[in-house]
CHARMM internal coordinates of N, CA and C (Angstrom, degrees):
IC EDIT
DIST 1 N 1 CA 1.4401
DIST 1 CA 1 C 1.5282
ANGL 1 N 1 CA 1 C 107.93
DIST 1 C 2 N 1.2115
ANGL 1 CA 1 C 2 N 128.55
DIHE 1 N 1 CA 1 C 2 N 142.21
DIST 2 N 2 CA 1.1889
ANGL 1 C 2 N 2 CA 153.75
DIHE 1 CA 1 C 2 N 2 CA -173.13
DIST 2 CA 2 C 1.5501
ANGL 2 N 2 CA 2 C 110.64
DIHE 1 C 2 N 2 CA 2 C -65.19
DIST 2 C 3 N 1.2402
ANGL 2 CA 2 C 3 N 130.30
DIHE 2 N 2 CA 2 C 3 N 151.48
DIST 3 N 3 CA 1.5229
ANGL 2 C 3 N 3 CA 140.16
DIHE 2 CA 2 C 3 N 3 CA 176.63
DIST 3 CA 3 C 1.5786
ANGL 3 N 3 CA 3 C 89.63
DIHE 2 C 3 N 3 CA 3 C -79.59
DIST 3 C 4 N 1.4078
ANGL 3 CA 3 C 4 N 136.00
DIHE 3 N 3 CA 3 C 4 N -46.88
DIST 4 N 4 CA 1.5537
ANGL 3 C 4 N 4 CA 118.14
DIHE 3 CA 3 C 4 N 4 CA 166.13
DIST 4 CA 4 C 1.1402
ANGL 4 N 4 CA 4 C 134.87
DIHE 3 C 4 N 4 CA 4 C -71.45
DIST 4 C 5 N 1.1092
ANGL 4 CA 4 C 5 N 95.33
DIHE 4 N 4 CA 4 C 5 N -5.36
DIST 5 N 5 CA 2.0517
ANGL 4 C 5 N 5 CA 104.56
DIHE 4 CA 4 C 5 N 5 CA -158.76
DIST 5 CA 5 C 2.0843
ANGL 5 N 5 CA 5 C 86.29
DIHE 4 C 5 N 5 CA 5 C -95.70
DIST 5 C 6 N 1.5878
ANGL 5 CA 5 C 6 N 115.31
DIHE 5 N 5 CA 5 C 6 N -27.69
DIST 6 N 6 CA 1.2421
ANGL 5 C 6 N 6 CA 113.29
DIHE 5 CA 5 C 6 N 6 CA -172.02
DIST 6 CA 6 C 1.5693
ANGL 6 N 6 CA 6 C 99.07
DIHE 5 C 6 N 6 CA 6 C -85.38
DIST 6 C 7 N 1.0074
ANGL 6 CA 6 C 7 N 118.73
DIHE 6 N 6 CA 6 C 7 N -45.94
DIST 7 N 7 CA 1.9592
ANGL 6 C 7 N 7 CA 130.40
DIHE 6 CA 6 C 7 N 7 CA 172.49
DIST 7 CA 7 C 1.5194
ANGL 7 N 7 CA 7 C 90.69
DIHE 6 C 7 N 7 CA 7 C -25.84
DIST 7 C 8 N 1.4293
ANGL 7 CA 7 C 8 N 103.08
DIHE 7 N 7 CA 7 C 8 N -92.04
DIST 8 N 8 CA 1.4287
ANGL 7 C 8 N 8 CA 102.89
DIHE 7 CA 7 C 8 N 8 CA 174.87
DIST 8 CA 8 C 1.1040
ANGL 8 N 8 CA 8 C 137.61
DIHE 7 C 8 N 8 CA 8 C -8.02
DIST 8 C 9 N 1.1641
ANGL 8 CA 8 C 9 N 120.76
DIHE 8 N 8 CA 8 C 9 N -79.92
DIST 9 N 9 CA 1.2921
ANGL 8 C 9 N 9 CA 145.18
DIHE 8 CA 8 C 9 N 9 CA 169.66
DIST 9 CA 9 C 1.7415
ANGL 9 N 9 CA 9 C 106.52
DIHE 8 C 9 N 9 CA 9 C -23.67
DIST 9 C 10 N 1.6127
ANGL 9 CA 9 C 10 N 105.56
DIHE 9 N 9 CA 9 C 10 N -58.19
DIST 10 N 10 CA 1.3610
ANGL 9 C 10 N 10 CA 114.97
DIHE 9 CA 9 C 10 N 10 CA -165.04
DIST 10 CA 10 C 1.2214
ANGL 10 N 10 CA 10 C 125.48
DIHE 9 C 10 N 10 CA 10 C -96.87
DIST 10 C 11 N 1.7688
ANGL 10 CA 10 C 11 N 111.76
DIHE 10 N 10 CA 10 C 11 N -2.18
DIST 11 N 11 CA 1.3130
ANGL 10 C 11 N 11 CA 115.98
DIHE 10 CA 10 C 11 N 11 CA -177.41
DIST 11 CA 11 C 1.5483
ANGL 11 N 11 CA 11 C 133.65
DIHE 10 C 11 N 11 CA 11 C -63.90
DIST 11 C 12 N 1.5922
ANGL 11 CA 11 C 12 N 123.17
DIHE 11 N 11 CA 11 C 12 N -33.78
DIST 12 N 12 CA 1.1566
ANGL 11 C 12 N 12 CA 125.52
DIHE 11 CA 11 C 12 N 12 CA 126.25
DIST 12 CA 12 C 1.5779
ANGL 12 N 12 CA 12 C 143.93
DIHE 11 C 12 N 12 CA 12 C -60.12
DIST 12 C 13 N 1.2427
ANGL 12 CA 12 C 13 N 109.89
DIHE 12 N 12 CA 12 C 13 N 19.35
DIST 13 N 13 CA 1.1887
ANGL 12 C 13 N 13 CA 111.81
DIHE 12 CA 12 C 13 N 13 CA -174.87
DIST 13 CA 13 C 1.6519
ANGL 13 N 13 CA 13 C 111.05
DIHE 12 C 13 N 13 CA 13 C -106.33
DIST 13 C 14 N 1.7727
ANGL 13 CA 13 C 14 N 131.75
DIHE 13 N 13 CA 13 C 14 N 119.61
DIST 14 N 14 CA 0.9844
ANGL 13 C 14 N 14 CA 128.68
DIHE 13 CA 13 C 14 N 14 CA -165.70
DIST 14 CA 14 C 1.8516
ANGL 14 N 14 CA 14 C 112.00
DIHE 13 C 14 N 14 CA 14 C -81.43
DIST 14 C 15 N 1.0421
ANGL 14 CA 14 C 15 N 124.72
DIHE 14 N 14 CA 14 C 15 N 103.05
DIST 15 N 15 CA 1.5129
ANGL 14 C 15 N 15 CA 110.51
DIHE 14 CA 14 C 15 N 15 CA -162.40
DIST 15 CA 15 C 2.3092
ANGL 15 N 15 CA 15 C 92.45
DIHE 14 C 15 N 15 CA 15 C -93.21
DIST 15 C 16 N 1.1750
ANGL 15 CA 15 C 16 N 94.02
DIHE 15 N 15 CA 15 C 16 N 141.43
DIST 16 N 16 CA 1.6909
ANGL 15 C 16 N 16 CA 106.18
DIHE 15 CA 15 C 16 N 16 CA -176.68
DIST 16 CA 16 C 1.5393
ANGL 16 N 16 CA 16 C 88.82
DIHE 15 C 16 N 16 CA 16 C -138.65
DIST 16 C 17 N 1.5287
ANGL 16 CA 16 C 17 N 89.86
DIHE 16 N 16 CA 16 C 17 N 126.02
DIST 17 N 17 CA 1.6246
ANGL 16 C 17 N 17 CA 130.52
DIHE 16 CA 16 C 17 N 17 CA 153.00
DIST 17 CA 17 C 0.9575
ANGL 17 N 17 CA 17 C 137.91
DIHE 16 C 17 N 17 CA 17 C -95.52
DIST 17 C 18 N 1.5208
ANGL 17 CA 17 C 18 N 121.33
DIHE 17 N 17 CA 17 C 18 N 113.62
DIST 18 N 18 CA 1.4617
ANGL 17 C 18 N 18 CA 124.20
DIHE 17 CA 17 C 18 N 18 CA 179.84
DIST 18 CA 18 C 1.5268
ANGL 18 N 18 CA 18 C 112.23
DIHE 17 C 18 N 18 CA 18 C -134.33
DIST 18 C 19 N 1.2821
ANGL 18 CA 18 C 19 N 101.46
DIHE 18 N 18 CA 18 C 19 N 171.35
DIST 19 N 19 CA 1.5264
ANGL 18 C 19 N 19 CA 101.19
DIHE 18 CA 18 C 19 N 19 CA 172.86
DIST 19 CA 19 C 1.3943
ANGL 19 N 19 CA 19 C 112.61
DIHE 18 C 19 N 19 CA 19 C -103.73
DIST 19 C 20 N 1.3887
ANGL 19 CA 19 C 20 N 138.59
DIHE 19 N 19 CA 19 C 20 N 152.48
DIST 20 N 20 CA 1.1024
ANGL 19 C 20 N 20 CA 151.51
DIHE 19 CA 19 C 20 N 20 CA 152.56
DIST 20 CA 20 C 1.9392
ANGL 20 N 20 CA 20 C 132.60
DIHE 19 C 20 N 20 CA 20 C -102.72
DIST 20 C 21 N 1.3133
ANGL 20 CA 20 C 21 N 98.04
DIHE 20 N 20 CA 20 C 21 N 86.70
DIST 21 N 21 CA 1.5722
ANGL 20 C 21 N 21 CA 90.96
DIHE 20 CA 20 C 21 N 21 CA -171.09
DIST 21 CA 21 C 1.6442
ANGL 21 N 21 CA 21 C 103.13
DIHE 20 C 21 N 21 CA 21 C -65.17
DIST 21 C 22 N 1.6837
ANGL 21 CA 21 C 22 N 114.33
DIHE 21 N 21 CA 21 C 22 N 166.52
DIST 22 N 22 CA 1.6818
ANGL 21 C 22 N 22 CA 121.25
DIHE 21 CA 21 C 22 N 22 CA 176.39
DIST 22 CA 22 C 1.4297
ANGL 22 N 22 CA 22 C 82.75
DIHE 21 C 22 N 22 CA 22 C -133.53
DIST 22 C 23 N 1.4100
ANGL 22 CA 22 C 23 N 97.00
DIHE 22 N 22 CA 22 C 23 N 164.10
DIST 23 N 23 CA 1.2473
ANGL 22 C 23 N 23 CA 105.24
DIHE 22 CA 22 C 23 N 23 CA 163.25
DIST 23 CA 23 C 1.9654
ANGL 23 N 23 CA 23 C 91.48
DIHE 22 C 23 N 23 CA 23 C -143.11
DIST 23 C 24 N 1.6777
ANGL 23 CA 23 C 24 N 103.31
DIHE 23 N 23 CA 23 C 24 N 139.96
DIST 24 N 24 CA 1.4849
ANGL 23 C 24 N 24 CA 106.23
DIHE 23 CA 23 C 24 N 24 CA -157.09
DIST 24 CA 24 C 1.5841
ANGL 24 N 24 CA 24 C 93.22
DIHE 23 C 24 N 24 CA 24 C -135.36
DIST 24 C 25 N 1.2224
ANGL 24 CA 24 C 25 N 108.18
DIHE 24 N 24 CA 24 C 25 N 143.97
DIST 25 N 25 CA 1.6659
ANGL 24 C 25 N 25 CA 130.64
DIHE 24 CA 24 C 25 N 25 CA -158.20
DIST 25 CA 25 C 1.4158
ANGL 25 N 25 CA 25 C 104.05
DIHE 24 C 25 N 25 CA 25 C -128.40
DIST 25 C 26 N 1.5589
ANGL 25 CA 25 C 26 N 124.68
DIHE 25 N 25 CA 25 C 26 N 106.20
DIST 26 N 26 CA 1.4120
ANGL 25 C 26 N 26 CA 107.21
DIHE 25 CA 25 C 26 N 26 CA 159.73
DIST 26 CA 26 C 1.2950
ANGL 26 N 26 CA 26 C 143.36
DIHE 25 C 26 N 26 CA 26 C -126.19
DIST 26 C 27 N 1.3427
ANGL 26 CA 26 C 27 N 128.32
DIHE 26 N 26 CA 26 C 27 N 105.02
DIST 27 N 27 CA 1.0953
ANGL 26 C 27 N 27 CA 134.41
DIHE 26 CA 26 C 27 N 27 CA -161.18
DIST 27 CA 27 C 2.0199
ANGL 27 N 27 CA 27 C 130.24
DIHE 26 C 27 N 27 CA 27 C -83.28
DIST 27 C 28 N 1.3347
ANGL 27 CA 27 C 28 N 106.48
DIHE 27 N 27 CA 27 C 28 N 134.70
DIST 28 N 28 CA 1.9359
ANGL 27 C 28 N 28 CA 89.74
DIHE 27 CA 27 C 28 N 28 CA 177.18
DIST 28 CA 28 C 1.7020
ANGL 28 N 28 CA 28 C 98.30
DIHE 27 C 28 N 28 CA 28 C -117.02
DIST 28 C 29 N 0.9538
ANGL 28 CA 28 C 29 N 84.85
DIHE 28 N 28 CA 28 C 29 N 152.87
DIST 29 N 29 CA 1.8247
ANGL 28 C 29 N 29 CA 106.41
DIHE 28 CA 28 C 29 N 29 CA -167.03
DIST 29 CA 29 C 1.3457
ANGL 29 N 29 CA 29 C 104.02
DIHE 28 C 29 N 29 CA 29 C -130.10
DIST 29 C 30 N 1.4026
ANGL 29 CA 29 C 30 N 139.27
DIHE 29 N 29 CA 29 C 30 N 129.70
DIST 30 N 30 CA 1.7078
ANGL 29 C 30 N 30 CA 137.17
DIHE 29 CA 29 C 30 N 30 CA -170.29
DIST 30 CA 30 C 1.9663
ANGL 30 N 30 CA 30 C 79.33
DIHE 29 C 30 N 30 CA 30 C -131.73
DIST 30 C 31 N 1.2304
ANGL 30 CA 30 C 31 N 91.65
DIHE 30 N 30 CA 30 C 31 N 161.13
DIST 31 N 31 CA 1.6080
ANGL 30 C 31 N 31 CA 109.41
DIHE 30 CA 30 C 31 N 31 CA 166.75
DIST 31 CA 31 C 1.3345
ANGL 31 N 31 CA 31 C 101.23
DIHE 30 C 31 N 31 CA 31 C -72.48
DIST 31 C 32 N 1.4656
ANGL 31 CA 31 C 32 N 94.47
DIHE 31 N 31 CA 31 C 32 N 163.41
DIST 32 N 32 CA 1.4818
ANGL 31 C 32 N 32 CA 108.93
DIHE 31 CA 31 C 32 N 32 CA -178.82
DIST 32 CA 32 C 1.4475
ANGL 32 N 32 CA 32 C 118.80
DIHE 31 C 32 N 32 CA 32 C -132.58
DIST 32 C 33 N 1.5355
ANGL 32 CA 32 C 33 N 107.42
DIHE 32 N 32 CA 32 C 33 N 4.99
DIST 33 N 33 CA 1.8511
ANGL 32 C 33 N 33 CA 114.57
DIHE 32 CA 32 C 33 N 33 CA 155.73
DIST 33 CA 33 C 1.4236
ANGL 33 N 33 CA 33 C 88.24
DIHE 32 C 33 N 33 CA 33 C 103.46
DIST 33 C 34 N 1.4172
ANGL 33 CA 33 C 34 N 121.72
DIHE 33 N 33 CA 33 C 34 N -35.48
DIST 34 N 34 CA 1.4772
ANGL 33 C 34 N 34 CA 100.92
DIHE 33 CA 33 C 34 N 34 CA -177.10
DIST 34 CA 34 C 1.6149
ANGL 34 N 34 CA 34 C 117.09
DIHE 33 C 34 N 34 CA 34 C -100.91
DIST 34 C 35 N 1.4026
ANGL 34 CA 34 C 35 N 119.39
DIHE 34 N 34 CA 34 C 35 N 32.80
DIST 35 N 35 CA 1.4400
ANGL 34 C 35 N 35 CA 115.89
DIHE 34 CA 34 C 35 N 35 CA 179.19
DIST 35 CA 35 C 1.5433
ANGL 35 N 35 CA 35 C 98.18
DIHE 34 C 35 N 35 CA 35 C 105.21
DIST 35 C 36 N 1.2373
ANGL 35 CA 35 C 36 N 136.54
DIHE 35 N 35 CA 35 C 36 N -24.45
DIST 36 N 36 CA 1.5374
ANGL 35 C 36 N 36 CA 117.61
DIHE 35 CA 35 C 36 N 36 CA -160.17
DIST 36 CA 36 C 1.7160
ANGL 36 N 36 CA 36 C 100.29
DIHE 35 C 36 N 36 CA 36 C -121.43
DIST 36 C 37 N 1.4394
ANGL 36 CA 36 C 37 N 100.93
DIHE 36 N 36 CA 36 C 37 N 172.85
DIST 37 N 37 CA 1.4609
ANGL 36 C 37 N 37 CA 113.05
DIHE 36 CA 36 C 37 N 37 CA 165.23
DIST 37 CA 37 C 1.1458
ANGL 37 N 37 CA 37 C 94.71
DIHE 36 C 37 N 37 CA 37 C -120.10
DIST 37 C 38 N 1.8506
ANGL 37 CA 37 C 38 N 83.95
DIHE 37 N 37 CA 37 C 38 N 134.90
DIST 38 N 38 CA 2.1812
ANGL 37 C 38 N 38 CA 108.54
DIHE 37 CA 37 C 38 N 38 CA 156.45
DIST 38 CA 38 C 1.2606
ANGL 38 N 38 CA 38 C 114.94
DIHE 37 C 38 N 38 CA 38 C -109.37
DIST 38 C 39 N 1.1927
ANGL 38 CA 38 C 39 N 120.64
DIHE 38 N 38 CA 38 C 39 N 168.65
DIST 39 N 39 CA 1.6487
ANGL 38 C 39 N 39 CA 123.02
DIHE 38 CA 38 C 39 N 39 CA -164.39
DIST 39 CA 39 C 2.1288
ANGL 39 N 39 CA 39 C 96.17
DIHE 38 C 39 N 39 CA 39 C -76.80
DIST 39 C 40 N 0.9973
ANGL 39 CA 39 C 40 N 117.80
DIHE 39 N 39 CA 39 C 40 N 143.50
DIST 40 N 40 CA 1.2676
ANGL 39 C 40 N 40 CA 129.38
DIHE 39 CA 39 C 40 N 40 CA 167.02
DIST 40 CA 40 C 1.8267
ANGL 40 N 40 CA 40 C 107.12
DIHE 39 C 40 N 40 CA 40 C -66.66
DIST 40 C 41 N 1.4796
ANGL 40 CA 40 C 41 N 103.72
DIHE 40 N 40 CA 40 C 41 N 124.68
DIST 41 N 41 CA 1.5561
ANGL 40 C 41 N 41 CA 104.88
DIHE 40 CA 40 C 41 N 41 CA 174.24
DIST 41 CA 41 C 1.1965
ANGL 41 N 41 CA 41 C 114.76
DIHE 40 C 41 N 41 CA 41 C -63.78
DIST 41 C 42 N 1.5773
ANGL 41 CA 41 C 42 N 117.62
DIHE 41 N 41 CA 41 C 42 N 153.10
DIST 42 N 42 CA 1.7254
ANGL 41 C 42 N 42 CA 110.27
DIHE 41 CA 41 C 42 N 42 CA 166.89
DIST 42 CA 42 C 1.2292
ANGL 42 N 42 CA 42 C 96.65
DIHE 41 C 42 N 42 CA 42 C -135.67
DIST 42 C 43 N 1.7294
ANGL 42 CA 42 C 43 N 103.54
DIHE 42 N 42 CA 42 C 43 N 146.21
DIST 43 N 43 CA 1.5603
ANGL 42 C 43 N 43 CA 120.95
DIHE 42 CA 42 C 43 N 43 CA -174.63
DIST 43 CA 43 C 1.2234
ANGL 43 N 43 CA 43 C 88.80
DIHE 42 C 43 N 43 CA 43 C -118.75
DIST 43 C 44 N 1.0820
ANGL 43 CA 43 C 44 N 113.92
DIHE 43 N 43 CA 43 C 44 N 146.24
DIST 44 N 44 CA 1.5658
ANGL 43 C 44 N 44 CA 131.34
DIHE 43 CA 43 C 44 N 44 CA -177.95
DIST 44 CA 44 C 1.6681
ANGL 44 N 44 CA 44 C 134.01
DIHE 43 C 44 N 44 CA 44 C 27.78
DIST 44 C 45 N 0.9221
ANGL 44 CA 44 C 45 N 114.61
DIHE 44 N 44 CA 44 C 45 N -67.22
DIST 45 N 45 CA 1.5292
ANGL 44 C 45 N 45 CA 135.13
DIHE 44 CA 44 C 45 N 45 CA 157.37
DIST 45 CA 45 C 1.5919
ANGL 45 N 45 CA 45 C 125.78
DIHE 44 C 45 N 45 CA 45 C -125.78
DIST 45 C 46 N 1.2892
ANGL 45 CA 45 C 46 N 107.77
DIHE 45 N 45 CA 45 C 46 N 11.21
DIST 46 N 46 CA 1.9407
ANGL 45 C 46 N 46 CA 101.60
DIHE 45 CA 45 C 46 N 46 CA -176.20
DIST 46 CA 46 C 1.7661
ANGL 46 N 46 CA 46 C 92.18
DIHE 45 C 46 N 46 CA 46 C -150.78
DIST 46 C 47 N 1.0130
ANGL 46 CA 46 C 47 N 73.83
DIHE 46 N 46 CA 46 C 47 N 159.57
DIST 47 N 47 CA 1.9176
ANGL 46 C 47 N 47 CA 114.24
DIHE 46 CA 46 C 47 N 47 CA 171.36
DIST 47 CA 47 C 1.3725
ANGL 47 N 47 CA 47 C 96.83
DIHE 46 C 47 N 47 CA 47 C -57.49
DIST 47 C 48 N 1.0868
ANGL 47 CA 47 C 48 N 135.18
DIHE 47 N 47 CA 47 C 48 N 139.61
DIST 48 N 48 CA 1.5295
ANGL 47 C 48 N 48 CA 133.92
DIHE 47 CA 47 C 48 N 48 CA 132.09
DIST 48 CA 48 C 1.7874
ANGL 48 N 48 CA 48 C 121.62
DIHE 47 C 48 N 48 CA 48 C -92.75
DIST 48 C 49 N 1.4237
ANGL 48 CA 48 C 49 N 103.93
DIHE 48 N 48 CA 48 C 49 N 86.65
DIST 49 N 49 CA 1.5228
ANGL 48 C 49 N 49 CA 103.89
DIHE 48 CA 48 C 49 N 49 CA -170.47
DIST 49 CA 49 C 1.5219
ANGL 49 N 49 CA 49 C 96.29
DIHE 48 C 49 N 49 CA 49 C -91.55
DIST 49 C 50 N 1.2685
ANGL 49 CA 49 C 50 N 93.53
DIHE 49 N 49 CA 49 C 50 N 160.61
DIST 50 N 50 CA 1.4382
ANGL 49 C 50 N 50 CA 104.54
DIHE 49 CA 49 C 50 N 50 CA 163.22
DIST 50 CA 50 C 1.6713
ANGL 50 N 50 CA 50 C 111.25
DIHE 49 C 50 N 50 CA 50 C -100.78
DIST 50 C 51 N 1.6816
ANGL 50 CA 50 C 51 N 94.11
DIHE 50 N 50 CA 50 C 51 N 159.15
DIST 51 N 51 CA 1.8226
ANGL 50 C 51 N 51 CA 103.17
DIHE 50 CA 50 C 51 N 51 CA 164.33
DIST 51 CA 51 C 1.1617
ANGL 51 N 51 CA 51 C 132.10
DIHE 50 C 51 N 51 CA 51 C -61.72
DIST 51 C 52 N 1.3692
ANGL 51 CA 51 C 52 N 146.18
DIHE 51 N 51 CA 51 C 52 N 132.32
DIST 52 N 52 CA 1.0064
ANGL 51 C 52 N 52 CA 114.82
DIHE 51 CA 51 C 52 N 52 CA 168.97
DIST 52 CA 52 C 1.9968
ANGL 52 N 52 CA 52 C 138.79
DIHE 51 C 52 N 52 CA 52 C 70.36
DIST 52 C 53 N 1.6433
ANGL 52 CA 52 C 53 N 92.87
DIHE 52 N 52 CA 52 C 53 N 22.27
DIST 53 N 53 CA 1.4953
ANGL 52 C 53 N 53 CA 107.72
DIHE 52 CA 52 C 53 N 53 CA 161.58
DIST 53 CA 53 C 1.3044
ANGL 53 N 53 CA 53 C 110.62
DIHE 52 C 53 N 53 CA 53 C -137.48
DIST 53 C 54 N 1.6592
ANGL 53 CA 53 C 54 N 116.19
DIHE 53 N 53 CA 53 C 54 N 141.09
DIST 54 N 54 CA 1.0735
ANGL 53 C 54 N 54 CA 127.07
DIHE 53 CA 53 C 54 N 54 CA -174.56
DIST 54 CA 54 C 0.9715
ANGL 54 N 54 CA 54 C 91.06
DIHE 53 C 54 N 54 CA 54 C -36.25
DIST 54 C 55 N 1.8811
ANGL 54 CA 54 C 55 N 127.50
DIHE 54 N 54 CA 54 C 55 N 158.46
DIST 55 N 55 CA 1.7841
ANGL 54 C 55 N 55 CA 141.94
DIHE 54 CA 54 C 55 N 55 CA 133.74
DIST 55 CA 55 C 1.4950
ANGL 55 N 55 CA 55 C 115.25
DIHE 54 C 55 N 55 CA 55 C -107.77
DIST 55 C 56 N 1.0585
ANGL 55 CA 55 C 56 N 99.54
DIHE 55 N 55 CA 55 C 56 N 173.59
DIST 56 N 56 CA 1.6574
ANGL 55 C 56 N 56 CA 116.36
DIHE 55 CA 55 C 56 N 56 CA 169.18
DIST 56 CA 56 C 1.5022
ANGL 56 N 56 CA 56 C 96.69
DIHE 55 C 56 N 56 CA 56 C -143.56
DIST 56 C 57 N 1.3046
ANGL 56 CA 56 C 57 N 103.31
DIHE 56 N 56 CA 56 C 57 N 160.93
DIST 57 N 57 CA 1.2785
ANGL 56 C 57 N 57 CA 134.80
DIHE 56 CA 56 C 57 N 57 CA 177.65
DIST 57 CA 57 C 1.6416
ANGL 57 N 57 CA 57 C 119.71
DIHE 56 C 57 N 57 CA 57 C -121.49
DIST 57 C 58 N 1.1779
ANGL 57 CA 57 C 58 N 124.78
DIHE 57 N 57 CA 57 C 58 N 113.89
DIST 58 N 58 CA 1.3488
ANGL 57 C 58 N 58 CA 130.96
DIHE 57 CA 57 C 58 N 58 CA -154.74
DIST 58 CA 58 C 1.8907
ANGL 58 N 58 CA 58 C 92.96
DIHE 57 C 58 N 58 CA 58 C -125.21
DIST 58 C 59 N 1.0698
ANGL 58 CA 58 C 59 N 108.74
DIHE 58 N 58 CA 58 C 59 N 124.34
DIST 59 N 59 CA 1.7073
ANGL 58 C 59 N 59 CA 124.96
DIHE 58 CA 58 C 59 N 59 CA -174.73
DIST 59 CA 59 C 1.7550
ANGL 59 N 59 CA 59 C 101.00
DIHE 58 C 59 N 59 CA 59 C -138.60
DIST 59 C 60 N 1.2907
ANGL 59 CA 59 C 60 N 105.89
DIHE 59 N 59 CA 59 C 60 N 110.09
DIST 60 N 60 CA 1.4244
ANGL 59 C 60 N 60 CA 121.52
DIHE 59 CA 59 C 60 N 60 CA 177.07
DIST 60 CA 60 C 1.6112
ANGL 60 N 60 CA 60 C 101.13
DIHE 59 C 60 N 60 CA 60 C -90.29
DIST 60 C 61 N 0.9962
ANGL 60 CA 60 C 61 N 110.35
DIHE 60 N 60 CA 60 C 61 N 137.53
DIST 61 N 61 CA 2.0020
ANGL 60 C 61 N 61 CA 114.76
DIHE 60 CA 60 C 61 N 61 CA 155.05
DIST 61 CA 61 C 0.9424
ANGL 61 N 61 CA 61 C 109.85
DIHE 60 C 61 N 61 CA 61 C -137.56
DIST 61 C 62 N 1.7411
ANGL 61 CA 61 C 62 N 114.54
DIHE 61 N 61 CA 61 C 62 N 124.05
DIST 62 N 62 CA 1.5798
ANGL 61 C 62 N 62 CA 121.08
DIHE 61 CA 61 C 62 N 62 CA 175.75
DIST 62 CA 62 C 1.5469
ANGL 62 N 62 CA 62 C 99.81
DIHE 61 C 62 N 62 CA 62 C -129.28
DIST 62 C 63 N 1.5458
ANGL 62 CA 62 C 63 N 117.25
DIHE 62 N 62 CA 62 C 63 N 135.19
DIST 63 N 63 CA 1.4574
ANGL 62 C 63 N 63 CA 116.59
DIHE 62 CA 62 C 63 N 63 CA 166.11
DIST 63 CA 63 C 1.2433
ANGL 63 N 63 CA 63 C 90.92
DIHE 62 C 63 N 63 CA 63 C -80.71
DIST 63 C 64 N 1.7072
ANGL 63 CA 63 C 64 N 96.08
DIHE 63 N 63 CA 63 C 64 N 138.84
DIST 64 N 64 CA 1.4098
ANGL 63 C 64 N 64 CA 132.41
DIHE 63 CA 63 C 64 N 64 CA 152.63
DIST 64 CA 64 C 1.7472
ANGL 64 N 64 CA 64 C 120.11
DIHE 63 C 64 N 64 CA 64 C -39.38
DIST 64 C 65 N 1.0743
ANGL 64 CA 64 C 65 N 114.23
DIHE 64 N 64 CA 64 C 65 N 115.57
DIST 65 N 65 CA 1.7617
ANGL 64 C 65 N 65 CA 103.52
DIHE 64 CA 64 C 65 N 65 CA 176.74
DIST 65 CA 65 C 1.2296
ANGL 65 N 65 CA 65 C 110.59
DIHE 64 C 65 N 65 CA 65 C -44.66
DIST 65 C 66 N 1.1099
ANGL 65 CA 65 C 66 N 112.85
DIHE 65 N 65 CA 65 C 66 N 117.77
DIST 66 N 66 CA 1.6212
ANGL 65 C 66 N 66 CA 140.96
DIHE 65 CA 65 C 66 N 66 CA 148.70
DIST 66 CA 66 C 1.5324
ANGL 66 N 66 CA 66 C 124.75
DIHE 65 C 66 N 66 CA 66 C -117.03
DIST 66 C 67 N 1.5093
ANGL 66 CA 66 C 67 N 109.97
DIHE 66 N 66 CA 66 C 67 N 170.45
DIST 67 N 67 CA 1.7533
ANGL 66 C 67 N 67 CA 105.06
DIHE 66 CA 66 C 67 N 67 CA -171.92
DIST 67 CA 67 C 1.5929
ANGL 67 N 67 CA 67 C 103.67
DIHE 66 C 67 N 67 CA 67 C -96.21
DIST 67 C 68 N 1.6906
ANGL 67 CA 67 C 68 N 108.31
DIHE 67 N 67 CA 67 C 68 N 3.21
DIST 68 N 68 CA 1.8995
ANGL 67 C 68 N 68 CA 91.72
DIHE 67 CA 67 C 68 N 68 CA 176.00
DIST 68 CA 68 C 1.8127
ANGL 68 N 68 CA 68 C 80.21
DIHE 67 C 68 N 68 CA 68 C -133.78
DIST 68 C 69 N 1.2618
ANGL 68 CA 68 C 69 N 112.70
DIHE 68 N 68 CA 68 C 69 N 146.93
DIST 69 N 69 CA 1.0528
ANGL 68 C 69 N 69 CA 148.42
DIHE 68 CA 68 C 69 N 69 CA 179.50
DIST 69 CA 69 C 1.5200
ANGL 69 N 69 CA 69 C 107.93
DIHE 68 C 69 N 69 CA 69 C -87.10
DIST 69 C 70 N 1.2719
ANGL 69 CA 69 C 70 N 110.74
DIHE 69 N 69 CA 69 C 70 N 141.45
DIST 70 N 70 CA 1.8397
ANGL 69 C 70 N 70 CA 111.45
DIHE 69 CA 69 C 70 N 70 CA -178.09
DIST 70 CA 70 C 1.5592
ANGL 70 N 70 CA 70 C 86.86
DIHE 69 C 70 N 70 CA 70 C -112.41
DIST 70 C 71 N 1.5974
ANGL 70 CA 70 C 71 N 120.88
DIHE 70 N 70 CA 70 C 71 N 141.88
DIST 71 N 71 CA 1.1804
ANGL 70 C 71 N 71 CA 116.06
DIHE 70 CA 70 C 71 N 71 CA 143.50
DIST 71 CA 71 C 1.3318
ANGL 71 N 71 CA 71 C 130.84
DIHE 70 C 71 N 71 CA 71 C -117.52
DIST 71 C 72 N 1.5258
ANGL 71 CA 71 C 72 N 104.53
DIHE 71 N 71 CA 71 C 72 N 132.27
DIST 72 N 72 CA 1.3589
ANGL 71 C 72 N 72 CA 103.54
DIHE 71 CA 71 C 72 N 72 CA -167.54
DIST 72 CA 72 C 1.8558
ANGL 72 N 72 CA 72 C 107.25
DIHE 71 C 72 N 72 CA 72 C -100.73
DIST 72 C 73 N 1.0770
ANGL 72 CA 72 C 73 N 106.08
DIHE 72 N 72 CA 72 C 73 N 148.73
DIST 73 N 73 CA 1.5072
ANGL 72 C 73 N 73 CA 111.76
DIHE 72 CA 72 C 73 N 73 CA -177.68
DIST 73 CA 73 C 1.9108
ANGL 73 N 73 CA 73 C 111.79
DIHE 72 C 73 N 73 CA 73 C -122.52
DIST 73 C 74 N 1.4202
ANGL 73 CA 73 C 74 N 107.38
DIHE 73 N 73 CA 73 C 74 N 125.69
DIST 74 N 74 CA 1.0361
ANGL 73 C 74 N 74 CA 111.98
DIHE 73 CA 73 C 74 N 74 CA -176.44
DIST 74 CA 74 C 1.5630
ANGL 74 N 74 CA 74 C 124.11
DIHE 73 C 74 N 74 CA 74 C -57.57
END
COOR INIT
IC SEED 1 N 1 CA 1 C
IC BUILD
């Protein structure tokens, strides 16, 4: 498509900028022998995982309060 053919296209078009803060959570979870996952301990700065047990990976995303709402669609 063309640098005019896109002009066109966009010249009535109102483009709005905003920011969107996240705030992002991440969690590791190993089995625990009886069917479930518990959160992995942390000592100081690291994980203490173990060898050799299933994990999961747990990733939270929450927008930050703001007065316009983003919606995201799966």
């Amino acid at each position: 498509m063309s640098c005019q053919v896109m002009h066109a296209l966009l010249k009535d078009v109102a483009i709005l900028t905003f920011f969107v803060r996240f705030n992002v959570a991440l969690e590791f979870k190993e089995d625990d022998t009886k069917g479930n996952f518990s959160t992995v301990p942390k000592e100081k700065n690291a994980f203490k995982l173990r060898c050799d047990v299933e994990k999961k990976i747990v990733i939270t995303v929450t927008q930050h309060a703001l007065q316009r709402e983003l919606q995201i669609e799966r």
